[in-house]
N, C-alpha and C positions, 0 to 999 in steps of 0.2 A: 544379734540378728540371727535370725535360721532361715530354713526351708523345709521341705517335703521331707530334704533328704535328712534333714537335720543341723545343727548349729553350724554357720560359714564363720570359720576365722580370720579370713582375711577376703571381701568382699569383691578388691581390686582384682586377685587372683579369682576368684568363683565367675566373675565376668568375660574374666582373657580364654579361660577353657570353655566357656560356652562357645565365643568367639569361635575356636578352634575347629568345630565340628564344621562348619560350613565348607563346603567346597565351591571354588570360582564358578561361575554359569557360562557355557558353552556358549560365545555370541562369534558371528561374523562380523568381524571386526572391519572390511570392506562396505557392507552393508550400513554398516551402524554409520559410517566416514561418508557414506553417499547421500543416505538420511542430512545430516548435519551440511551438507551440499546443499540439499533441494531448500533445505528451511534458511541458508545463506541468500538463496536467489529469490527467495519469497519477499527476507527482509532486503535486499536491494531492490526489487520490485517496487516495494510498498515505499520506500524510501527516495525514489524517483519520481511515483504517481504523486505522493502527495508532496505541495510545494514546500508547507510549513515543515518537513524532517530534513530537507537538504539544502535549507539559505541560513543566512547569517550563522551564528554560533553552530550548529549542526552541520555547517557544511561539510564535516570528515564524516558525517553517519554510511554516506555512500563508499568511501573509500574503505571503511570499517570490513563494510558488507565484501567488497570487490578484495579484499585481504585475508577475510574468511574463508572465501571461495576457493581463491589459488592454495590459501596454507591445507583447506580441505583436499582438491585434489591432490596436491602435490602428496599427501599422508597417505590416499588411496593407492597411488604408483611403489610406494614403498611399502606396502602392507603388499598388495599384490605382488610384490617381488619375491616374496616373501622374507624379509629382514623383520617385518614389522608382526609378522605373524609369530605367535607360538606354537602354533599347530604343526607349520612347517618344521620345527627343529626337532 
């Protein structure tokens, strides 16, 4: 096997330091956890409207939804504390 740069000996390693170069992307990590909210209260919405997602065997799809919600906020309150943040340390 090679490359541009010439023959790789060992391909596993050629892969891990490519890996290396990347640096993490700057996100709001709040933001991202409010996101993931709104699209919780969407699928509990739509999970209420329609009958066929919340009877018989599906009837946990609602409490799914209403567990997302609370574990999402609750993630916000601790990211906002900043524990959850890295930015803050």
């Amino acid at each position: 096997m090679s490359t541009a740069d010439g023959p790789v000996s060992n391909p596993q390693q050629s892969r891990r330091d490519a890996g290396a170069e990347v640096a993490p992307a700057a996100v709001d990590t709040a933001r991202v956890l409010a996101v993931g909210v709104v699209l919780w209260c969407v699928a509990l919405a739509l999970t209420l409207a329609v009958p066929a997602l919340h009877t018989g065997a599906r009837s946990w799809w609602p409490w799914s939804c209403a567990v997302g919600i609370a574990g999402g906020l609750l993630a916000i309150l601790y990211v906002r504390r900043g524990r959850g943040n890295i930015a803050a340390h």
